[in-house]
N, C-alpha and C positions, 0 to 999 in steps of 0.2 A: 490843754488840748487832749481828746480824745484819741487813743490809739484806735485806728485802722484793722478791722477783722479782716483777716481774709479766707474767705471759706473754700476748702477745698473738698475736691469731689472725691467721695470712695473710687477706688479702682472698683472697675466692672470684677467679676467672680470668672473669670475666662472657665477655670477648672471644672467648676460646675455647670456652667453650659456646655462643655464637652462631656460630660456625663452623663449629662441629660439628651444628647443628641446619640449617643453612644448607644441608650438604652431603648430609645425610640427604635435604631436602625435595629438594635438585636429585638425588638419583638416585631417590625415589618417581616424580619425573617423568620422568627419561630413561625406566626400565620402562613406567609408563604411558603414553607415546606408542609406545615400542617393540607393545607389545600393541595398541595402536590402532592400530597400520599392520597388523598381520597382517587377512587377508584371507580372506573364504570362498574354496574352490576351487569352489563349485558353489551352486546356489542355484534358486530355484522361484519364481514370481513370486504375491505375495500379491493377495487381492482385500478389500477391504472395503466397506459403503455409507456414505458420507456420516452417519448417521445412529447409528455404532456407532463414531465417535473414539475412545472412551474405549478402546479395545481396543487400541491402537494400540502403548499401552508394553510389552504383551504378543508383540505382531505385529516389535517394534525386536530381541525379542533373534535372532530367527532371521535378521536380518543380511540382510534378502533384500527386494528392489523389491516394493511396496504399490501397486495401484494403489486409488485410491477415487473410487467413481461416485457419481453423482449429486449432487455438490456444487453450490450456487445460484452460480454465477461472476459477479461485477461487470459492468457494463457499461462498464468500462475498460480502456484498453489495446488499443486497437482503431485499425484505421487512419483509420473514418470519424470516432469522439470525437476522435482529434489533431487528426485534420485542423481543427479548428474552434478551436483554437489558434495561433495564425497564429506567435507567439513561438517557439513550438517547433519549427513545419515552415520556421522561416528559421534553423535552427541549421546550422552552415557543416560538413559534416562534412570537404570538400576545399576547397583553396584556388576552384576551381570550383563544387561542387556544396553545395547546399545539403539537410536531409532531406527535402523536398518533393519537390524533383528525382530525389533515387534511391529513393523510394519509390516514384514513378510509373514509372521507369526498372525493368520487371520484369528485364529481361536484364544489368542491369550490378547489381541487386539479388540475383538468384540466386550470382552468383560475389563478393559485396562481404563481406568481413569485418567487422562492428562493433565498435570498440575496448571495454573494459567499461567506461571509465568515461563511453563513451555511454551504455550501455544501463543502468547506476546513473540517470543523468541521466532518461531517457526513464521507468523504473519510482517515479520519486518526482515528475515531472511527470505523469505521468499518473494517480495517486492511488493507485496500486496499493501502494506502498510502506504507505501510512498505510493503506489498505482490510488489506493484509495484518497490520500491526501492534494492530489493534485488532480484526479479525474472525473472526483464523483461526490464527494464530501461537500461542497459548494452548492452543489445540487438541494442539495438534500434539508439545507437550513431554511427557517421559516423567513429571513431577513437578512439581506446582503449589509443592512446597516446595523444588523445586531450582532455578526460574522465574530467580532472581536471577542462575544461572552462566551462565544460555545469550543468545546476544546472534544475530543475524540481517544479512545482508546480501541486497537486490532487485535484479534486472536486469529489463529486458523487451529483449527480440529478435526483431526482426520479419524474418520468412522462416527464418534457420538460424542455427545456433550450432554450429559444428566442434567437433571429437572432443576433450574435455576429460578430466581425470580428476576424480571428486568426491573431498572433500575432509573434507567438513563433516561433522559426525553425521549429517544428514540434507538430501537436495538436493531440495527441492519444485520438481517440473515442472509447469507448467500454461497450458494455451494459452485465450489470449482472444478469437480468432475462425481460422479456418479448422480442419484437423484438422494434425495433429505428427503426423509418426513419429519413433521414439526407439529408435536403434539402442543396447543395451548387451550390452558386454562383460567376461570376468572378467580381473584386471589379466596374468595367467599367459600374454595373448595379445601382450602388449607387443613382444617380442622379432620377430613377424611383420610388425609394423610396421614403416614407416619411419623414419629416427632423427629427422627433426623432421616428426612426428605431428599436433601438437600446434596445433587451431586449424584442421585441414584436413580438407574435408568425408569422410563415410568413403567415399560413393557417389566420389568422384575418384581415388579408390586404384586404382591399376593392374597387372598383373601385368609393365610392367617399372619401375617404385619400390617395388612390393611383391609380389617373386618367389612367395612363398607365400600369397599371399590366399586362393587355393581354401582353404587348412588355420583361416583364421581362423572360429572358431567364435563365432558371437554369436546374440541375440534382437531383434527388433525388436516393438515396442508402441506400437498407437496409440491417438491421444487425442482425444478431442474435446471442445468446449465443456463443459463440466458434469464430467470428469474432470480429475484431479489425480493426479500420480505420484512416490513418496517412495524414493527410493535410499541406501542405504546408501556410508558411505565407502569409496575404493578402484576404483572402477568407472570403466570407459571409456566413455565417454557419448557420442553426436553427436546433434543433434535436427535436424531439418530438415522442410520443409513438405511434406507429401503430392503426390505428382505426380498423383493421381485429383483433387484437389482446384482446379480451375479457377475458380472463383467467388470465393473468398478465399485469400489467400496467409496461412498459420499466422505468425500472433502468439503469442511463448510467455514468459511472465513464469517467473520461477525464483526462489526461495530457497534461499538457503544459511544453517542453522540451527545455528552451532557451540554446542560446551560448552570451557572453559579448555584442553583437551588436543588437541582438533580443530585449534583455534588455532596449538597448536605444532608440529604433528604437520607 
């Protein structure tokens, strides 16, 4: 009698098909960050009111600064509500001064850098973080059904914030008492810059650190209480407080509103 074969199947390679799907998903993503860095060369600045959000997912593809009026702004984030926090204005920002101290100190204030994970600090002590989480943030995404990808981080910054670049899908400006201006620029002007830019106010720029300032081309936009202003990624940004503005020195709370790719980018 003839014995009986019995043939058996190789096991499938599981290993390698997860390698292989591994490697797919990491270049979906390289490409997609690649495209999310690309950059408008030019742009128009958008207006909308307060009252017509929803339009907003339509207003995101043209890549271009939103500004929108007439929004009801919190009564937080202000120098007189801190001040009534006594916890907060004894926060040490130097081995010497305390925030009390150099908020009252207008002159060593206009030239003082704030580290961010102050102004993290100051935007979730002053309520603004949770006022924005629950009152405005929802607003603001392109898709209540995509809500789950996008995640958010708050600063507040009292007097200015140096020349950044945004990052996020979208950077909400918005000041809680005096008026901002908001100088922005398209990134194509980087090169006129000085090599550490970055954090330094743009009105200090000079023409011997930056031989060619007359050729930098930019916009400035200002803001007052009750506006809000939404930028797209890419952009060179500085905000700082209005020089007509003698009565209040500009307080400016900010969000950065990423999605998974913003994050990596």
């Amino acid at each position: 009698m003839r014995e009986s074969r019995v043939h058996k199947k190789l096991p499938i390679c599981k290993g390698a098909e997860m390698i292989e799907i591994i490697v797919i998903i990491a270049v979906l993503l390289f490409i997609a960050v690649l495209f999310y860095k690309q950059a408008n060369e030019q742009f128009e600045i958008l207006q909308v009111e307060a009252t017509r959000l929803q339009e907003l997912p339509t207003l995101y593809q043209d890549r271009s600064p939103i500004v929108v009026s007439d929004y009801p702004t919190p009564a937080l984030g202000t120098h007189a509500e801190l001040q009534k926090r006594q916890h907060i204005m004894k926060l040490m920002i130097s081995p010497t001064t305390n925030l009390a101290g150099l908020l009252n100190n207008k002159t060593f204030l206009a030239h003082f850098t704030f580290p961010v994970k102050t102004t993290e600090f100051l935007a979730k002590e002053s309520g603004l973080h949770i006022w924005f989480e629950h009152h405005l943030y929802k607003s603001l995404l392109p898709s209540s059904y995509t809500s789950f990808l996008y995640s958010f981080q708050t600063t507040l910054w009292p007097q200015k914030r140096g020349m950044f670049r945004t990052k996020a899908f979208q950077t909400l400006i918005m000041p809680t008492q005096g008026t901002a201006v908001v100088t922005v620029m398209l990134p194509k002007m980087t090169p006129y810059l000085p090599a550490k830019w970055t954090g330094r106010a743009f009105t200090s720029l000079t023409m011997e650190d930056t031989p060619l300032l007359n050729q930098i081309q930019f916009i400035e936009i200002i803001l007052r209480k009750g506006n809000f202003l939404l930028l797209p990624a890419h952009l060179i940004v500085d905000v700082r407080s209005s020089y007509d503005d003698t009565v209040d020195t500009a307080w400016v709370f900010m969000a950065d509103i990423h999605h998974p790719i913003s994050r990596l980018a």
